[in-house]
GUDREN-784350 format. One line per field, with one value per residue: residue number from 1; x, y, z of N, C-alpha, C in turn. Coordinates in nm, 4 decimals. Layout:
// GUDREN-784350
resi: (NUM ...)
nu: (X ...)
nv: (Y ...)
nw: (Z ...)
cau: (X ...)
cav: (Y ...)
caw: (Z ...)
cu: (X ...)
cv: (Y ...)
cw: (Z ...)
END
This chain:
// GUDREN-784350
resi: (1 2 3 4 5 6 7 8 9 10 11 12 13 14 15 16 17 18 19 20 21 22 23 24 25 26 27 28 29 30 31 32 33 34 35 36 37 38 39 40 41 42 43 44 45 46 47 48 49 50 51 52 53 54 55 56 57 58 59 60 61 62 63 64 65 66 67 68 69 70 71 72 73 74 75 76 77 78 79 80 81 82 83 84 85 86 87 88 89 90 91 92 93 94 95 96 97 98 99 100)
nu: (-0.6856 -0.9999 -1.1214 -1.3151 -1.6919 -1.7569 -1.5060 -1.3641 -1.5112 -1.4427 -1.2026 -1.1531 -1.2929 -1.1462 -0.8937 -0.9787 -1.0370 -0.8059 -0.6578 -0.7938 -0.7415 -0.5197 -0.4030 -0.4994 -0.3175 -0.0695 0.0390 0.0059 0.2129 0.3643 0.2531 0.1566 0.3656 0.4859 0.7190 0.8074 0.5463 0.5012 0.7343 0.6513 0.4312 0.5702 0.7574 0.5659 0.3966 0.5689 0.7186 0.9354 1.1227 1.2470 1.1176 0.8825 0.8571 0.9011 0.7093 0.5114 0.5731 0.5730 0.3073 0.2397 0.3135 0.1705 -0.0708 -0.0653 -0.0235 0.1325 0.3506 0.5589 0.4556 0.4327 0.6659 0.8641 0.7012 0.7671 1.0313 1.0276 0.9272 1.1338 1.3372 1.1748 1.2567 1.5012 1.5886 1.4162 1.5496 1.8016 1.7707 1.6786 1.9296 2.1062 2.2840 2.6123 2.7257 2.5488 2.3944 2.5450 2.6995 2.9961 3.3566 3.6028)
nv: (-2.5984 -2.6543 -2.7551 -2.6367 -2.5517 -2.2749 -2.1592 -2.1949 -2.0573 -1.7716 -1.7898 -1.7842 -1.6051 -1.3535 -1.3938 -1.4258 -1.0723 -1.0296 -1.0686 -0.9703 -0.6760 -0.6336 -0.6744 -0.3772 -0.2342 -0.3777 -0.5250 -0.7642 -0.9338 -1.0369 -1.2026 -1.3932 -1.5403 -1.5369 -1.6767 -1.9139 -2.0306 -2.1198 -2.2812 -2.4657 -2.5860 -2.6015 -2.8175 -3.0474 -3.0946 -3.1983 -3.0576 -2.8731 -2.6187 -2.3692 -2.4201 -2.4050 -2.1452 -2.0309 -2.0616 -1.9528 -1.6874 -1.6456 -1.6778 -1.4932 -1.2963 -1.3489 -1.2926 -1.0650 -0.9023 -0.8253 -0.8912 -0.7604 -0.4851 -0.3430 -0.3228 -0.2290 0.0605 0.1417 0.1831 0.3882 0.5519 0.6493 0.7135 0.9729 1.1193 1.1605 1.2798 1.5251 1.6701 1.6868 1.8307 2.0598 2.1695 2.4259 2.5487 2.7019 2.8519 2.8846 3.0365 3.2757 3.3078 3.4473 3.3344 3.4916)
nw: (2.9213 2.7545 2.4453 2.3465 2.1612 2.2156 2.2336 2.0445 1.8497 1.9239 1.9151 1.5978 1.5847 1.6747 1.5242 1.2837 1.2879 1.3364 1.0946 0.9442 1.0105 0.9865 0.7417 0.6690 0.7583 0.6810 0.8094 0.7725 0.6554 0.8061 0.9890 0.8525 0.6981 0.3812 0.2031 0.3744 0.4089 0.1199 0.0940 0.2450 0.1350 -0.1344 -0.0498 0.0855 -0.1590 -0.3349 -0.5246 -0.6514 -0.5207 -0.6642 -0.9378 -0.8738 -0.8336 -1.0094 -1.2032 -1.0650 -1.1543 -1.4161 -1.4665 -1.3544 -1.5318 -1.7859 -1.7092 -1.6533 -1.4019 -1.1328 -0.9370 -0.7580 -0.7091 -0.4931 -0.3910 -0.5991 -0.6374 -0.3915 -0.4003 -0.6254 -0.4885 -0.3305 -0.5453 -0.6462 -0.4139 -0.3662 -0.5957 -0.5637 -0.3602 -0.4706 -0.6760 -0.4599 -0.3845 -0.3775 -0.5885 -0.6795 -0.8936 -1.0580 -0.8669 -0.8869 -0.6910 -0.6044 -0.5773 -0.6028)
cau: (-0.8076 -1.0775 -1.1596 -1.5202 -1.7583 -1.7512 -1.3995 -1.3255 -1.5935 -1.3746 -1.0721 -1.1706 -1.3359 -1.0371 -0.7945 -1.0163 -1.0648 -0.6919 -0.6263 -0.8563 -0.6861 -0.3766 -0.4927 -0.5242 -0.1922 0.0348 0.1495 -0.0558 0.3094 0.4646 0.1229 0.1536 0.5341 0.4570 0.7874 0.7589 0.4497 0.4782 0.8447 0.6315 0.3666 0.6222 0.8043 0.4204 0.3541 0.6645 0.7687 1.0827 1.0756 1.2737 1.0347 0.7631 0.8573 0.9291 0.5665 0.4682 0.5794 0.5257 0.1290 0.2060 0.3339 0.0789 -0.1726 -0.0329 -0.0191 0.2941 0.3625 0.6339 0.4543 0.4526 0.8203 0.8599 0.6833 0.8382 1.1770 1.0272 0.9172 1.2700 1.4149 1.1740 1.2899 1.6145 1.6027 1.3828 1.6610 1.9015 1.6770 1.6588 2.0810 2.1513 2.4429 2.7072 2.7511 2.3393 2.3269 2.6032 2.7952 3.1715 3.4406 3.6809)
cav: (-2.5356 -2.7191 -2.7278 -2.5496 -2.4840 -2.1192 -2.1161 -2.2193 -1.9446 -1.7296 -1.7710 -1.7928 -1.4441 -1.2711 -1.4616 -1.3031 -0.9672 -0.9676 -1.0834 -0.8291 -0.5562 -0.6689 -0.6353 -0.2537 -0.1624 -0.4201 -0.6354 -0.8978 -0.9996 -1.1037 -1.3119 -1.4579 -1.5220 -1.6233 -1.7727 -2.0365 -2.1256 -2.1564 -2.3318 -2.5949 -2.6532 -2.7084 -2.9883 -3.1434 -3.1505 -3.2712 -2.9408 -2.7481 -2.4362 -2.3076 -2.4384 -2.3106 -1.9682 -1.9896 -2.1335 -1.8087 -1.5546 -1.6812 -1.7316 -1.3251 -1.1710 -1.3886 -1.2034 -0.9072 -0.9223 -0.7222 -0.9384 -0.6712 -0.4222 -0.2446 -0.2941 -0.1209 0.1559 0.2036 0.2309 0.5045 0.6877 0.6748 0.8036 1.1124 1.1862 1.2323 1.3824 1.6352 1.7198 1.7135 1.9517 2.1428 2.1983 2.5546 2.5691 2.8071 2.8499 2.9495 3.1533 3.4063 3.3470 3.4520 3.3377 3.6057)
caw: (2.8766 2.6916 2.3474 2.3117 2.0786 2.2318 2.2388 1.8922 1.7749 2.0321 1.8550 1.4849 1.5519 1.7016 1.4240 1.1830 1.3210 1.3656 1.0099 0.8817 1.0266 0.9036 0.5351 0.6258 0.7790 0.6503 0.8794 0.7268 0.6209 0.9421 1.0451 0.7151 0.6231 0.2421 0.2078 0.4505 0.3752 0.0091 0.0775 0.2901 0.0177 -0.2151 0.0138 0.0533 -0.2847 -0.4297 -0.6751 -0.6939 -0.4922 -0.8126 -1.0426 -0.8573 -0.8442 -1.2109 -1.3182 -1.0850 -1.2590 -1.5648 -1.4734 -1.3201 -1.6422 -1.8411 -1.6661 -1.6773 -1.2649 -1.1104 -0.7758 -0.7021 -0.7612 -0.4395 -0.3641 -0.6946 -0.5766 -0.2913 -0.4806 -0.7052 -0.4289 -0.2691 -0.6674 -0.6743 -0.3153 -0.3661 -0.7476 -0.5317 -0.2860 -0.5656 -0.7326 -0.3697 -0.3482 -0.4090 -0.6939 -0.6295 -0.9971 -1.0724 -0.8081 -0.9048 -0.6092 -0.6414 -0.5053 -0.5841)
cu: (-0.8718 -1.0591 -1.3024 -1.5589 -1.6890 -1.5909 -1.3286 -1.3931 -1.5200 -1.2428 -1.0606 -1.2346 -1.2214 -0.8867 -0.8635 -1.0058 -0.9137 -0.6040 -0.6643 -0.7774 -0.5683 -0.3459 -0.4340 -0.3754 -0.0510 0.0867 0.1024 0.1369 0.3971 0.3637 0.1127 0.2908 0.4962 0.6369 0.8289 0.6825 0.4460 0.6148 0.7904 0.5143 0.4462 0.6841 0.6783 0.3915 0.4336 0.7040 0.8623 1.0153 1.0970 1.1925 0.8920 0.7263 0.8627 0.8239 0.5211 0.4263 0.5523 0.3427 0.1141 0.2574 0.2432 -0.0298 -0.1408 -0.0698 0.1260 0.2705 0.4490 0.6124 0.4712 0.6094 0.8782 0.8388 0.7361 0.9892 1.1624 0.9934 1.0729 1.3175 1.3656 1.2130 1.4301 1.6419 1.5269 1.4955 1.7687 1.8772 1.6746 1.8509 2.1028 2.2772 2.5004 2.7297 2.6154 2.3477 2.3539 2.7094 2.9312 3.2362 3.5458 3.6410)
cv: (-2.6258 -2.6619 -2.7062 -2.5352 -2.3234 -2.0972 -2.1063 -2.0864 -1.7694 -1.6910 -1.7505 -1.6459 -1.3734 -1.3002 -1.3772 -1.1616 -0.9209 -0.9994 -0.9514 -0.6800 -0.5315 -0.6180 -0.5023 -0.2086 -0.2615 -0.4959 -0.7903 -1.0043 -1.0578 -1.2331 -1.4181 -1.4876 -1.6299 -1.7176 -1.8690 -2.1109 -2.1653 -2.2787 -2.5102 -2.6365 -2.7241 -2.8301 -3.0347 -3.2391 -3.1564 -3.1529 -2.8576 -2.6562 -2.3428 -2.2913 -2.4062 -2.1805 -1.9263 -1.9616 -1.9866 -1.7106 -1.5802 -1.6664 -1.5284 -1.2440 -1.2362 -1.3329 -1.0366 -0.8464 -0.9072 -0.7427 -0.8412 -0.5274 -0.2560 -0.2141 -0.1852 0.0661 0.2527 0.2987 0.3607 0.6132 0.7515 0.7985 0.9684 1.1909 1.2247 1.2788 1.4830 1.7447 1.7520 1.8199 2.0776 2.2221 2.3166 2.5187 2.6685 2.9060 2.9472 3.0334 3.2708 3.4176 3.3794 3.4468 3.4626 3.7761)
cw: (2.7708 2.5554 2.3232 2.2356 2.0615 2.1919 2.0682 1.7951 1.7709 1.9573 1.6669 1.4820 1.5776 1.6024 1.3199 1.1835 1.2674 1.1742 0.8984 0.8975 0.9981 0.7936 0.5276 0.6527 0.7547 0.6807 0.8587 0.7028 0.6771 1.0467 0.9213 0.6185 0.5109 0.1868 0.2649 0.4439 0.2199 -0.0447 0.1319 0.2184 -0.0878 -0.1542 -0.0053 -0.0951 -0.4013 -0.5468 -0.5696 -0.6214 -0.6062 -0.9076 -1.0195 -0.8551 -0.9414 -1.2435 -1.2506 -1.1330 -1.3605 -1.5665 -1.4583 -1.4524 -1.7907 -1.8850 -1.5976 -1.4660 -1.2236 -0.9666 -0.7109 -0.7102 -0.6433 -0.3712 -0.4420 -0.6562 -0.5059 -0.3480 -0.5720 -0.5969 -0.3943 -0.3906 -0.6255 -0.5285 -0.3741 -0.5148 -0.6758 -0.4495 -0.3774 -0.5994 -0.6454 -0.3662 -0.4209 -0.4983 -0.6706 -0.7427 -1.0395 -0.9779 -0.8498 -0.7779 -0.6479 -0.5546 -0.4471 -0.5787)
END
């Protein structure tokens, strides 16, 4: 298959479209594996993967910028789930039940 004008227009629209929609539900992160690509910038341009991930964060808590912030998240949702269920467990004790 040729290389086209049209085709190039063709594919740069549906690359976008499909990038765009990414954005909304997430999966931007599997079209976009940021550790690969930021592992083959640093080979390119000669810096430490270490020392690049350092200068990172350092530039992200600088600026007061919370790269983890939705992992985080996630993890708190998990907590108040199960402190809710905890919260949900009938006590045997509170209720008044008796054994004997």
């Amino acid at each position: 298959m040729a290389l086209t004008e049209e085709r190039v227009r063709r594919v740069t629209k549906e690359s976008f479209e499909a990038l765009s929609e990414s954005l909304k539900d997430g999966s931007w992160k599997v079209l976009l594996p940021g550790k690969q690509i930021v592992t083959r910038f640093c080979s390119l341009a000669g810096i430490n993967y270490g020392r690049f991930v350092n200068m990172y964060l350092a530039v992200c808590e600088k600026n007061d910028f919370e790269p983890l912030r939705d992992i985080v998240s996630i993890f708190e949702q998990f907590a108040k789930c199960e402190d809710a269920e905890q919260g949900a467990q009938p006590d045997a004790h509170a209720s008044g039940a008796d054994a004997g």
